[in-house]
N, CA, C and O of each residue as an XYZ file, in Angstrom:
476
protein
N     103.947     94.886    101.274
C     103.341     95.577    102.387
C     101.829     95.587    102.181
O     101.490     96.029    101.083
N     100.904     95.220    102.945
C      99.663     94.988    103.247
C      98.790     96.222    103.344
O      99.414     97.027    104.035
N      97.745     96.686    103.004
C      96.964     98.091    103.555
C      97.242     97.928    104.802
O      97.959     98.771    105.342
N      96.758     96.842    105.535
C      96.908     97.995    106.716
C      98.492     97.978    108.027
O      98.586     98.340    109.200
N      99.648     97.266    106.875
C     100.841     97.964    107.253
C     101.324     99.328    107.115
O     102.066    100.047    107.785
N     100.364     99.519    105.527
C     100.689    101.361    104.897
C     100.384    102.073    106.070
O     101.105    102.890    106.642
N      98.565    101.464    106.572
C      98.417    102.395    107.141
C      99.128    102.436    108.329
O      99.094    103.602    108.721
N      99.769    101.724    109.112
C     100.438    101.692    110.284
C     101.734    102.309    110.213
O     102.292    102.912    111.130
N     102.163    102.113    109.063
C     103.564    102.829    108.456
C     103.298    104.370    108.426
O     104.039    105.223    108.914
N     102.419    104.529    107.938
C     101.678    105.750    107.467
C     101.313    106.867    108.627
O     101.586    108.066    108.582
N     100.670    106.205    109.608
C     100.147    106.991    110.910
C     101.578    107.066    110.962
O     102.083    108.075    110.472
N     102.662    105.814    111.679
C     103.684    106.259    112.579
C     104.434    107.654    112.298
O     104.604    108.564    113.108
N     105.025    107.578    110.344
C     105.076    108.908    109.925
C     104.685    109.755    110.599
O     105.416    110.405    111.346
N     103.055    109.979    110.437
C     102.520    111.274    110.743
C     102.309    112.181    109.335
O     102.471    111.718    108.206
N     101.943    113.472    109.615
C     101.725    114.355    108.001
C     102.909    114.880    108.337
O     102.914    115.795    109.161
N     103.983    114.472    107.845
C     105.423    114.910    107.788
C     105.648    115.141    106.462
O     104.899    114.464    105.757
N     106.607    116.036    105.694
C     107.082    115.857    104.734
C     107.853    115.083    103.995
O     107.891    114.948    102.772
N     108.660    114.430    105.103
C     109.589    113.067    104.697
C     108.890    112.142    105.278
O     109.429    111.049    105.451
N     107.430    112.369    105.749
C     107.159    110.575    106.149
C     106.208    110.707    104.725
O     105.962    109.598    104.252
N     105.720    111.677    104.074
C     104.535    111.882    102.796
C     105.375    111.395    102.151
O     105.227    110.173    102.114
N     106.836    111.998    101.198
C     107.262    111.602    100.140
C     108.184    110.323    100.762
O     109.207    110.003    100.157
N     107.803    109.638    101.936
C     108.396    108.117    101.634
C     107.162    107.318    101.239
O     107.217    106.314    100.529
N     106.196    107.761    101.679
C     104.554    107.016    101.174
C     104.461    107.340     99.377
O     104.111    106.392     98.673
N     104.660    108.168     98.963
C     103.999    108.361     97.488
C     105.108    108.417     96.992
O     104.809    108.565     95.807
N     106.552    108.403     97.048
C     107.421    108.643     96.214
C     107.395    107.135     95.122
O     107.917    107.326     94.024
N     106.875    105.822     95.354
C     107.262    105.296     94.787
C     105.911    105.035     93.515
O     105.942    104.301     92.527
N     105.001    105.776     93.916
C     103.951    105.966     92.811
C     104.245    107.123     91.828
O     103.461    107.293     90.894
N     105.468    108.043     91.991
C     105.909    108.683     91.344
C     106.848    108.538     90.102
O     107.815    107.800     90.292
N     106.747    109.064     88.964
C     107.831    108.649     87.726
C     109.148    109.176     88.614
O     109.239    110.203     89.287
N     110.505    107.735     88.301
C     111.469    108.052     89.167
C     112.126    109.723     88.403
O     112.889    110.461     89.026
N     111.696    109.974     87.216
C     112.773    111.175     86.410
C     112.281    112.036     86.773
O     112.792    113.064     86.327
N     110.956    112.296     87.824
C     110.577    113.693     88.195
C     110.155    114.037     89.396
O     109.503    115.002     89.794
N     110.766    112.812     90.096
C     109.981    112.952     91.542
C     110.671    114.082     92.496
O     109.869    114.707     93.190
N     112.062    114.433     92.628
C     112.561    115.807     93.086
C     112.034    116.828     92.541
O     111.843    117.860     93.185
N     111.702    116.696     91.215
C     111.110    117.848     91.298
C     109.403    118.153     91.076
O     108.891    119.237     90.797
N     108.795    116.983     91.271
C     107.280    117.014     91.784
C     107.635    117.644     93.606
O     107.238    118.665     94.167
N     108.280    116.825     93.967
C     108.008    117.402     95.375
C     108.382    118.914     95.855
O     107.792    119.486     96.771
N     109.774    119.646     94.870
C     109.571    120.531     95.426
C     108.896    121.511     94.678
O     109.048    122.722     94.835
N     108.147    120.975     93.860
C     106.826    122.001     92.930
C     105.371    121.964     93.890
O     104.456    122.774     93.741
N     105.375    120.779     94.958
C     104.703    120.350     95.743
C     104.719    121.582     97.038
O     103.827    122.396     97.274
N     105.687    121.454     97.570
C     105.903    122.152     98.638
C     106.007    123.605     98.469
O     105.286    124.475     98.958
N     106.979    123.720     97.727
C     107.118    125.314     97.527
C     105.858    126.423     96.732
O     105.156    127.354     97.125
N     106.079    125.662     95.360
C     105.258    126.367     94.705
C     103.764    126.255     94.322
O     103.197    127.009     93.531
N     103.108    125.062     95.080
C     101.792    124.513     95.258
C     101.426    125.077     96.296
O     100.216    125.277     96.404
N     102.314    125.513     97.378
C     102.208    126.070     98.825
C     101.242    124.654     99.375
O     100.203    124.964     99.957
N     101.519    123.179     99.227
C     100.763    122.448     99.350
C     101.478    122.032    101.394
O     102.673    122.075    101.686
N     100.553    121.752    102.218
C     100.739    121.689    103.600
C     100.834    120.614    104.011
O      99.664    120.267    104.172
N     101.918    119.234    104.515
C     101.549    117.723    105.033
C     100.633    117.753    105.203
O     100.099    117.015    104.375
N      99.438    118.473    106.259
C      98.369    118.021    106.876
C      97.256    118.051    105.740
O      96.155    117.509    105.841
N      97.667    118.693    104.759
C      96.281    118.871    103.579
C      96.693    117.851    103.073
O      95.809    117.012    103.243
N      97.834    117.254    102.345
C      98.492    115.779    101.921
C      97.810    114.792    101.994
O      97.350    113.968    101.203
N      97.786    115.087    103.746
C      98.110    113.576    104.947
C      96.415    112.797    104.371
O      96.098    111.660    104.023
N      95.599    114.206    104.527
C      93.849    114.223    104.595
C      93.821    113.531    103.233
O      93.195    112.471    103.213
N      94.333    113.897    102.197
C      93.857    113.503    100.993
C      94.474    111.764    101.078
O      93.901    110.764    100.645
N      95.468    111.825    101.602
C      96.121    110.202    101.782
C      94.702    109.251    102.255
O      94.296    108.199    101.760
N      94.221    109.943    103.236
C      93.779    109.014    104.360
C      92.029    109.228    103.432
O      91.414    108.190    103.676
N      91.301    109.999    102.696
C      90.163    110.533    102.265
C      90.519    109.463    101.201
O      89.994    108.355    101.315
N      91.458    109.733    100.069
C      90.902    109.304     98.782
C      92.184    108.151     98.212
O      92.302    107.836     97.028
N      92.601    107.908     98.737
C      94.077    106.953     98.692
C      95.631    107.365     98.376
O      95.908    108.532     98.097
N      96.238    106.740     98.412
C      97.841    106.988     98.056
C      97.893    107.273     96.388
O      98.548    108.160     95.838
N      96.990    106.239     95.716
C      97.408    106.608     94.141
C      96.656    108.035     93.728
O      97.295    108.623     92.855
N      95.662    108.606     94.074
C      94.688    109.601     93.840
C      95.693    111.315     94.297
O      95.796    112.343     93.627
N      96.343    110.928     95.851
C      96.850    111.396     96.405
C      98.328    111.644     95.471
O      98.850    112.736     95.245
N      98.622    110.826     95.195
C     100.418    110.691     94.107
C     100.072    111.519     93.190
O     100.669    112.586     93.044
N      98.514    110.956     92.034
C      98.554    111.857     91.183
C      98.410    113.118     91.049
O      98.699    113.820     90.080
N      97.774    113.517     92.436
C      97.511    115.033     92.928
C      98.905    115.745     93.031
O      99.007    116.946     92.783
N      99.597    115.247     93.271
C     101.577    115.649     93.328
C     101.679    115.831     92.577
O     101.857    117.011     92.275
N     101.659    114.885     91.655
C     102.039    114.909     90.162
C     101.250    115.499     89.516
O     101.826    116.272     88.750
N      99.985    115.532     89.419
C      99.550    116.976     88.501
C      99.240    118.493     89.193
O      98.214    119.143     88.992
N     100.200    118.839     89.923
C     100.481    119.747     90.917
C      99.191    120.483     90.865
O      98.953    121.456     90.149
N      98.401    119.916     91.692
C      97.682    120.428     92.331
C      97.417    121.533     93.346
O      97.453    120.846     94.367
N      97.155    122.884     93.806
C      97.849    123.499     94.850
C      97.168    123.166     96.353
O      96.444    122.189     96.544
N      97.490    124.050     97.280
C      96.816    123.702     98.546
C      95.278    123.968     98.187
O      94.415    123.103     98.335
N      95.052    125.126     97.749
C      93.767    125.669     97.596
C      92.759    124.750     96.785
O      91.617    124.695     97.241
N      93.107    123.859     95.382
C      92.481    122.741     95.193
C      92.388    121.396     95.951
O      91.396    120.671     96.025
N      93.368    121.238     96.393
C      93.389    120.044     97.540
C      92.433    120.188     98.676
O      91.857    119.157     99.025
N      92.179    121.254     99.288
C      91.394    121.764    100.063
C      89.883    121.805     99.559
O      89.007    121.087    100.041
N      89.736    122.463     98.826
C      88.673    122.897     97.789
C      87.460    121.023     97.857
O      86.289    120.811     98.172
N      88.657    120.082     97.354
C      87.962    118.819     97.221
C      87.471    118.271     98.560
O      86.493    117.527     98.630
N      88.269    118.712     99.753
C      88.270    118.119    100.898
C      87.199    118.500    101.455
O      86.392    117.642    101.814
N      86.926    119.915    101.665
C      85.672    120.851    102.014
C      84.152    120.251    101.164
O      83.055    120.018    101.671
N      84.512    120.142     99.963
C      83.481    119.892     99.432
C      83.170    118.499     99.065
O      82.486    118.282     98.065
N      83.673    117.424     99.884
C      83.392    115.840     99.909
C      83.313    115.545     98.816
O      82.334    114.881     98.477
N      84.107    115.846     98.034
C      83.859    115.396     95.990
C      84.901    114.661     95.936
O      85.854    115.238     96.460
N      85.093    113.889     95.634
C      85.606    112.625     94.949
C      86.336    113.360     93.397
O      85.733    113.732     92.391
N      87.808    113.380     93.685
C      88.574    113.668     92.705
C      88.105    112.835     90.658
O      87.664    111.689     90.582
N      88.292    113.532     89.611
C      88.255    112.805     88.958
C      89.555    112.431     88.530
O      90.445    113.261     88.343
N      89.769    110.574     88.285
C      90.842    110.029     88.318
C      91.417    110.573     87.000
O      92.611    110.823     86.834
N      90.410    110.737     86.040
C      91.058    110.524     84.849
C      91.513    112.119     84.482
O      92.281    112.256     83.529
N      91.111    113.187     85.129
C      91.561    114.657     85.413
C      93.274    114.693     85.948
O      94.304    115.313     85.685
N      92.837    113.682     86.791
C      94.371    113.900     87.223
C      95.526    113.049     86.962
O      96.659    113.310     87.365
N      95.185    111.957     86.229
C      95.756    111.324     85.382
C      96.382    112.404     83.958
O      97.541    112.392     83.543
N      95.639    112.968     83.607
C      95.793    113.878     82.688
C      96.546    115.006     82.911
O      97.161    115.640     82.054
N      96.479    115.239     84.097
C      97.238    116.664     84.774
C      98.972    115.667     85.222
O     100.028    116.135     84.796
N      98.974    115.093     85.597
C     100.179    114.011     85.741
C     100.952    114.022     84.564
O     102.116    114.414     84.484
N     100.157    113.511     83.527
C     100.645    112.802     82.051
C     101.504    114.260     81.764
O     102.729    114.138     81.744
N     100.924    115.663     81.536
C     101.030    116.946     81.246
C     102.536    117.211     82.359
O     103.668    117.119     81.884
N     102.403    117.394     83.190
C     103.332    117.792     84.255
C     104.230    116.687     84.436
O     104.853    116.830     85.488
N     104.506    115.745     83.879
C     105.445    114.816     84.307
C     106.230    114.683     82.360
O     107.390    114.475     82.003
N     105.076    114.894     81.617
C     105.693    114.507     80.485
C     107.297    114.845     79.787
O     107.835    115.940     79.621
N     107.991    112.961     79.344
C     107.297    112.360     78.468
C     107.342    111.007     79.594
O     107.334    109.808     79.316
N     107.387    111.594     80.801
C     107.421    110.381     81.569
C     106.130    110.046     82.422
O     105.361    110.906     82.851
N     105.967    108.408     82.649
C     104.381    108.409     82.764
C     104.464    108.194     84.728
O     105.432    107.683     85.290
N     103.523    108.591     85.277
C     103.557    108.435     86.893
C     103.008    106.736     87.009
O     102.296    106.247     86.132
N     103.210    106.391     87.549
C     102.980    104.590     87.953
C     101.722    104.768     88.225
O     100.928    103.869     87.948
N     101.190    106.222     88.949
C      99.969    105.906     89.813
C      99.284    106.400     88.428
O      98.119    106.171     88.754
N      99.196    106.875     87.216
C      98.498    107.245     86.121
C      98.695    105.997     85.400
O      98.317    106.304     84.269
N      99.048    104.801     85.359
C      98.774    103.746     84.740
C      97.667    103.276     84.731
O      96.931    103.612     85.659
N      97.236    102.513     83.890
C      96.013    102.146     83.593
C      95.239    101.239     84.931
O      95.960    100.275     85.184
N      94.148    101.266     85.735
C      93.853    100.115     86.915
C      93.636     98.989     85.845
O      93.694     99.461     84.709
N      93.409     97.670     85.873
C      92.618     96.647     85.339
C      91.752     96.121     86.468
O      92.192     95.554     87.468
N      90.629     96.336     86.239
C      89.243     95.595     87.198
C      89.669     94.560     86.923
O      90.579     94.237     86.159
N      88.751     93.767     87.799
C      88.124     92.048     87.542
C      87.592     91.882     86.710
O      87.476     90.710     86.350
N      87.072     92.759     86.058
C      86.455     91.940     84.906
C      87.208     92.008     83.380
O      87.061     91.186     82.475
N      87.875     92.965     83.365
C      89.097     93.162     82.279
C      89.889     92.107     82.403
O      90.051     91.546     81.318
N      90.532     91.536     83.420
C      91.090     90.725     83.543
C      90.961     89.013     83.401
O      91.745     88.064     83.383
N      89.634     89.200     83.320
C      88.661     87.859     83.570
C      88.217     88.101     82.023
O      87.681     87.023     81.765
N      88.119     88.992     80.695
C      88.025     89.070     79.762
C      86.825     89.542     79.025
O      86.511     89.578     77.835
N      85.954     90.084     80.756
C      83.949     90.041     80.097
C      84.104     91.562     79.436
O      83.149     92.088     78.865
C-alpha cells in the first residue's frame, strides 16, 4: 500500500476507533496490541479525533508509538497545541517500557540512506 492509498484508506475510515486501530495495529507488537488499545481508550482517556490529528500531524509510526507508550489525551494534545515535534527516541523508550519484553515494529530501528549506503 502506497502513502497516498494510507491516506485514502485512512480519510475513508475517518477518526474512528476501528478505522485508527486498523491503521496502527500493524505497527504494534502482535502480544500487546489488545491491550495497548484498550489502555488507549479507556485509561489514556485518549479521543479518535486527538489520534486521527496526530496520524495526519506527525505520521502513523510516531502516532503507533504514542499507543504504545501510552501516552494520554492530555499529552497528545499538549504536543498538538504546542506544534512540537514528538521526540522519537522518548517514545521509543516509553513503547520499549510499556510493551516490554516485546519490541513495537514502529520502535525498530529507521535505517537512513546513508546507513545503508555505508557512509
Amino acid at each position: 500500500m502506497n502513502g497516498s492509498t494510507t491516506r485514502r484508506t485512512a480519510h475513508s475510515r475517518g477518526p474512528t476507533r476501528a478505522g485508527l486501530e486498523d491503521l496502527l495495529t500493524p505497527l504494534l507488537a502482535a502480544e500487546c496490541r489488545t491491550r495497548l488499545w484498550a489502555e488507549t481508550w479507556t485509561e489514556a482517556g485518549v479521543v479518535p479525533a486527538t489520534l486521527w490529528s496526530w496520524c495526519r500531524t506527525y505520521g502513523l509510526e510516531l502516532a503507533a508509538l504514542a499507543v504504545a507508550g501510552r501516552l494520554t489525551e492530555l499529552q497528545l494534545r499538549v504536543h498538538l497545541s504546542d506544534d512540537r515535534v514528538p521526540d522519537r527516541g522518548v517514545l521509543e523508550m516509553l513503547a520499549d517500557l510499556n510493551c516490554f519484553p516485546f519490541v513495537t515494529p514502529a520502535a525498530r530501528p529507521v535505517i537512513t540512506d546513508l546507513e545503508q549506503v555505508g557512509a
